[in-house]
Each structure stands twice: as structure tokens, then as C-alpha cells.
C-alpha positions as CSV (number, residue, x, y, z in Angstrom):
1,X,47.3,155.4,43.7
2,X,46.6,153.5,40.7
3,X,43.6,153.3,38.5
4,X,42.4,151.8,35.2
5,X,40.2,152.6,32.8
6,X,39.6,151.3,29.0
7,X,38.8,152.8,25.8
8,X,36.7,151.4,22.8
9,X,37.5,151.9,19.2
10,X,35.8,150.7,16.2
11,X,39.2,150.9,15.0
12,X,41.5,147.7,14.2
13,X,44.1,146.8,16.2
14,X,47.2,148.0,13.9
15,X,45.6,151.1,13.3
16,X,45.0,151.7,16.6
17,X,48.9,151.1,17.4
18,X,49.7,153.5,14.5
19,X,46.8,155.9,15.3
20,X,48.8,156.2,18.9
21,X,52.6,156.0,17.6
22,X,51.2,159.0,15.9
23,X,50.2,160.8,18.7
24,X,52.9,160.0,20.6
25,X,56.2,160.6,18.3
26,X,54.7,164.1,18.1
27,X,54.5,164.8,21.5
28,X,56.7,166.7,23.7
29,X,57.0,170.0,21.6
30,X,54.2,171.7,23.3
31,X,50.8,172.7,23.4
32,X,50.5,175.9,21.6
33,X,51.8,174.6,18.5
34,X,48.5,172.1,18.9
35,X,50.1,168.9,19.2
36,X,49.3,166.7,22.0
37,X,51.6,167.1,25.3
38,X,52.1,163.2,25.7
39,X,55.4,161.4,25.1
40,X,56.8,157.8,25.6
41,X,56.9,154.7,23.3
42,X,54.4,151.8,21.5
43,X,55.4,148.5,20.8
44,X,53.6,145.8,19.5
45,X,50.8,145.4,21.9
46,X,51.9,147.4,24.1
47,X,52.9,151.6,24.8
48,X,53.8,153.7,27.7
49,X,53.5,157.1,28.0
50,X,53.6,160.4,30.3
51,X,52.2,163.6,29.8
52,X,54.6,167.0,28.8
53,X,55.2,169.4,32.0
54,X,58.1,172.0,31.5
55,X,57.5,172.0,35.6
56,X,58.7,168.8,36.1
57,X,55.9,167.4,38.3
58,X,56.9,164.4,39.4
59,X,53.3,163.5,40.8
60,X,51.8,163.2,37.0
61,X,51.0,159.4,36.3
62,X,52.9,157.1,34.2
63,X,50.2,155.6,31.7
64,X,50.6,151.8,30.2
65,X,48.6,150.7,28.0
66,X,47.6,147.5,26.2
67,X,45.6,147.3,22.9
68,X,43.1,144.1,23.1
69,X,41.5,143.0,19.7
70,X,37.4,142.7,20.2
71,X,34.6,142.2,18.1
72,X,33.7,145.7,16.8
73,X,37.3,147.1,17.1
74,X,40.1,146.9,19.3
75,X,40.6,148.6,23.1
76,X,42.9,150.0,24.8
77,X,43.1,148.6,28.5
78,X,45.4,151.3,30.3
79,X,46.9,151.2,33.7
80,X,47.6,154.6,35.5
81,X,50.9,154.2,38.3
82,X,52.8,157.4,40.0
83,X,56.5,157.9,39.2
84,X,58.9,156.1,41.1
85,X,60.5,159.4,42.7
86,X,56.8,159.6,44.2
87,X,56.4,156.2,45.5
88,X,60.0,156.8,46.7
89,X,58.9,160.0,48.5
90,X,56.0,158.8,50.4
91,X,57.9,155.3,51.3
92,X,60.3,158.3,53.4
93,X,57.4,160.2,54.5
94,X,55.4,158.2,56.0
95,X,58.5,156.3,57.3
96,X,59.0,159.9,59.5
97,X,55.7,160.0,60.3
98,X,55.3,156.7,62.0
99,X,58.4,157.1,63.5
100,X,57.8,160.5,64.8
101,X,54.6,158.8,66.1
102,X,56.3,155.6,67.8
103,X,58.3,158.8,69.6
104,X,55.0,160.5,71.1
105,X,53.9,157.0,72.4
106,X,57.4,156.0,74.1
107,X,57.7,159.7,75.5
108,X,53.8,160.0,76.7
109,X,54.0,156.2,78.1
110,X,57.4,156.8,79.9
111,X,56.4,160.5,81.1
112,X,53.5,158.8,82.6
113,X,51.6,161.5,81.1
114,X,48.5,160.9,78.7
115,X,49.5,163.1,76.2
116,X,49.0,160.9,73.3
117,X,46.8,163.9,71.2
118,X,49.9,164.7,70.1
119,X,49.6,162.3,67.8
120,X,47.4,163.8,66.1
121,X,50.1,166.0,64.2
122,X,51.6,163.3,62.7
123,X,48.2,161.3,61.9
124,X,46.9,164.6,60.4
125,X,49.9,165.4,58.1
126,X,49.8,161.8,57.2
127,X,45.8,161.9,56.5
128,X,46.3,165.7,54.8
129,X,49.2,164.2,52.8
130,X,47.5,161.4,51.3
131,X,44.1,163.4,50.3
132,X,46.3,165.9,48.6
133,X,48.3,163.6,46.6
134,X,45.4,161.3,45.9
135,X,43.2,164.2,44.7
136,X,46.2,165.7,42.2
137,X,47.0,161.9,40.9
138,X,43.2,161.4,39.9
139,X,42.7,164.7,37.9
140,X,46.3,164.5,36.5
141,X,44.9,160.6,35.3
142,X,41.6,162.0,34.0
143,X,43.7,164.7,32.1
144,X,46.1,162.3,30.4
145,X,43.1,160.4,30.0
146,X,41.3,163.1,28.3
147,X,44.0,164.1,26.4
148,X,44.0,161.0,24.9
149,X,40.5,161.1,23.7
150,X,41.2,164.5,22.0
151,X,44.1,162.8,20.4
152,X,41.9,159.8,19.3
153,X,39.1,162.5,18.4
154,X,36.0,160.5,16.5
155,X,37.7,157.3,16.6
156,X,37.5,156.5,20.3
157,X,33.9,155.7,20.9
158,X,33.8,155.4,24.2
159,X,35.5,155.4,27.8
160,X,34.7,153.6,31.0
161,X,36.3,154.2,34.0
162,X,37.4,151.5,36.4
């Protein structure tokens, strides 16, 4: 669960980084007042930051970026990565999964018995898991992404995905 993407500018490189410590020092006080829902921090070259959710969804991507000087303006090279929590999560689940799946095959093989569909309750929450989380991670990237646009407005020219 990780993606990338990049944005242009035509913007330079220090106003970029100010353009986005902008953004981000006024986040976190939500949407209706029409600020943007992001927070985190900007450094030099460097920022970090996670979108506003008074649910506390712990599946919403943590965005880094890095601003890269180019001809015609600088980009922003940023790198989508779940919460820790979730990567903690799914090192448990799936842990209980394959375990619970290692216990089907020693019981079917010892039984005798060729019961190993079984499996398939495991494998399917596993496979169900995945395709749920993986689906919710991509739209809650494309929607920090997008929200990041809006916040840019005219000055982002253009995105490409990765």
C-alpha cells in the first residue's frame, strides 16, 4: 500500500515551500470554516502531512513530500505510506490467518481427511481484507491528493500519477 505521484508548478521552489507551510499551519480547524483539512509540518526540502478526520481513521495515508527544483518551476515528488497502527494491524492479522491456516492443514493431514476447503475461510478473509483496505487507502490517497490541488488552486499545473 504505497503509491507516488508528482505535481508540477511553475512556481519557485521557496514559494512553493511557503505556498504549502501556508496550507498546512492552517489546517486542522475544519472544513466548514473553508480551510484545508490537512496538517503536519515543512522543512527545507522536505514536509509531511496527514489529512483532518474528527473519526480518527487510522487507514488515511501519511503523505511525504519532497519539492525538486526543475526548469519551468519546481515539483513536488510525494510519497503516500499507511499509519503505522495499520501496518501494525495487518502484521497481526495476517499472522492469525496463516496460523489459523497452518491449523486446517495439520488437522485435515492428521485426520486423514481431505478437508482442506476449509481453507478457504481464512484465504477469503485474507483476499477480502486486502481488497478492502487497498481500495479505501487509494481513494483516501487520491483525496489528500486532491485536496492538495484545491489548496495549490491555479498554481499547480499539473499531476501525474505513479
Amino acid at each position: 500500500m504505497l503509491k507516488r505521484f508528482r505535481l508540477r508548478t511553475g512556481l519557485a521552489p521557496d514559494i512553493l515551500r511557503d505556498e504549502l507551510a501556508r496550507i498546512i499551519s492552517e489546517a486542522g480547524t475544519g472544513e466548514e470554516a473553508g480551510e484545508t483539512p490537512l496538517q503536519g509540518s515543512v522543512g527545507e526540502n522536505t514536509f509531511e502531512v496527514r489529512r483532518v478526520n474528527i473519526y480518527r481513521n487510522s487507514h488515511l495515508p501519511v503523505m511525504k513530500g519532497r519539492l525538486v527544483d526543475r526548469a519551468g518551476g519546481a515539483e513536488i515528488e510525494l510519497f503516500f505510506r499507511p499509519h503505522r497502527q495499520v501496518v501494525i494491524f495487518f502484521s497481526i492479522w495476517f499472522t492469525f490467518l496463516l496460523l489459523a491456516s497452518l491449523l486446517i492443514i495439520v488437522a485435515s493431514l492428521s485426520a486423514g481427511s481431505g478437508r482442506l476447503w476449509f481453507l478457504l475461510v481464512p484465504l477469503g478473509l485474507g483476499a477480502l481484507t486486502w481488497i478492502l483496505s487497498l481500495r479505501v487507502f487509494d481513494s483516501d490517497c487520491r483525496w489528500v491528493l486532491e485536496a492538495l490541488e484545491d489548496a495549490l488552486k491555479e498554481k499547480t499545473a499539473t499531476a501525474c500519477g505513479g
